[in-house]
N, C-alpha and C positions, 0 to 999 in steps of 0.2 A: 362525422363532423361534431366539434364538441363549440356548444353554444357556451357565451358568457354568460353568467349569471349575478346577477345582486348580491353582494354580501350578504343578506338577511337569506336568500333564497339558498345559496354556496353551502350554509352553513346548514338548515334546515334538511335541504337534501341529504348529505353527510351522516347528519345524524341517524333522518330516518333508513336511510340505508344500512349503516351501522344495527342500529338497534332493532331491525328487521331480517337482518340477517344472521341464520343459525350458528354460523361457524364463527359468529365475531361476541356470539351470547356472554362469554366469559367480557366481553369489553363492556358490555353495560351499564351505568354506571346501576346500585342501587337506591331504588328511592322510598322512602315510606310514606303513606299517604298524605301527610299534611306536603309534601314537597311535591308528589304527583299534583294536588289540587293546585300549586304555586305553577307548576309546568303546562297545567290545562291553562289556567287564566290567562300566564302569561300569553300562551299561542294565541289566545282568542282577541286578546289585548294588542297584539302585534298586528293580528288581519283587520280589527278595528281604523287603528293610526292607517295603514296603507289604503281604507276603502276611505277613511277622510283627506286624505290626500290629493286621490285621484275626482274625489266630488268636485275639488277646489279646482285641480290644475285642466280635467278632461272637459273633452265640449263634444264627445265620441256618446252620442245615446245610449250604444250598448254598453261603454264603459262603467257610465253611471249609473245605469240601473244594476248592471253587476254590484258596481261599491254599494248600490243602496241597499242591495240583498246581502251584500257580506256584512255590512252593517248591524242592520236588521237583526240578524239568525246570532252572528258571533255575541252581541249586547243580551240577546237570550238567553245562551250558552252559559253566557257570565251570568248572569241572575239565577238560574239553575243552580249552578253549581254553590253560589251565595248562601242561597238556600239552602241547601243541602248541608254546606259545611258548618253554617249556624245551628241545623238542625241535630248534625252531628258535635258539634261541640268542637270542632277542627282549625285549626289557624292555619293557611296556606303557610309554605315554609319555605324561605327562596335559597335554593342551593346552588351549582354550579351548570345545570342544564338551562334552569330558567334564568341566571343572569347574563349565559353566554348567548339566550336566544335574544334576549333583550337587548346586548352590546350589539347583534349585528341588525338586528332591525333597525336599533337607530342611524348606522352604517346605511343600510338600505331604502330610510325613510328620506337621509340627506340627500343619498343617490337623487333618487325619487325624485328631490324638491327642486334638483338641478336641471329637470327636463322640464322640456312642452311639447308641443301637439302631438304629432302620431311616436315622435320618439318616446315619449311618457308613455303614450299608451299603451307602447309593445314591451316596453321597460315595465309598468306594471302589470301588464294580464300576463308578461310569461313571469314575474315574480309569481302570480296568484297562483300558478300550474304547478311551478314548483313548490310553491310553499304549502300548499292542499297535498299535492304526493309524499311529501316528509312528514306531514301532519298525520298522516291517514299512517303511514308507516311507524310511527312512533307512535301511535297510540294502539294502534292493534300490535306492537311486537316490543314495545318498553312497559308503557301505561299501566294497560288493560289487565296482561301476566305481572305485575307488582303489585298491582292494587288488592292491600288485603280485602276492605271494605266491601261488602257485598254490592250497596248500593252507589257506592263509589264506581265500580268496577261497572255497574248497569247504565249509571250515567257516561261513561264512557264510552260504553256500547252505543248506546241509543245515539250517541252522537256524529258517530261513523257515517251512519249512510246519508249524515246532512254534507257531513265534509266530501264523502265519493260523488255528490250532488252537483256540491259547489265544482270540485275538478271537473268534473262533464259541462259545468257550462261554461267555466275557465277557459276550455278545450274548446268549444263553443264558438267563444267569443273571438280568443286567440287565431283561432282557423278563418274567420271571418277579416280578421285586419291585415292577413298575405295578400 
């Protein structure tokens, strides 16, 4: 059975699957690290707008402690990264991945803003499943292997197993609103 997905999720999936898979490697696009940094933010940027969203529209306890913790962790993520790229002397750089991620988030944020009660809620936590699986896949199989930067590449790393975190409680959550 093939489930609907969210423009912002449709699109994310895609990707990460693409860029995670070895036989599609020649499809990659290449990025250099100022445009990886532009591709991190943005993703962090995207799950941000979706967990203020769902603050707004849910009245679902687990929903909003989930957005409070995508919130939370993703606003981190960005500051990290801030850091870092000041420290490196780096200008994110917005190329064709982070402004296609962007076009469908907003696609996805509208979705979003067109629901209420449990239809939002199923509408965003199976956005969040998706969009943590595409994350977690495009950064361990696009990101991580382009990032020349040592510590860019670390920052990277160390952020994985927040985002595998988040999909286990995505999954969580998700399983609990059947």
């Amino acid at each position: 059975m093939i489930k609907k997905l969210g423009s912002g999720a449709s699109l994310a999936l895609v990707l990460g699957l693409l860029y995670a898979t070895p036989g599609y490697s020649q499809a990659n696009p290449k990025l250099s690290d100022p445009e990886i940094a532009s591709v991190a933010v943005v993703a962090n940027q995207n799950d941000i707008g979706y967990a203020e969203i769902a603050q707004k529209k849910s009245k679902d306890a687990e929903i909003l402690k989930f957005a409070q913790t995508m919130s939370n962790d993703h606003k981190a993520v960005i500051a990290q990264a801030v850091a870092l790229v000041k420290k490196l002397n780096v200008t994110p750089k917005d190329n064709a991945v982070s402004q296609k991620l962007l076009a469908d988030a907003a696609k996805e944020r509208k979705s979003l803003e067109g629901m209420s009660g449990k239809a939002f809620d199923k509408a965003y936590i199976d956005n969040e499943v998706a969009y943590h699986k595409a994350v977690i896949s495009a950064v361990e199989g696009l990101l991580v292997p382009q990032a020349q930067n040592a510590e860019l590449k670390g920052l990277l790393q160390k952020v994985v197993p927040t985002l595998k975190a988040h999909l286990a409680h995505a999954e969580m959550v998700q399983s609990n609103l059947k």
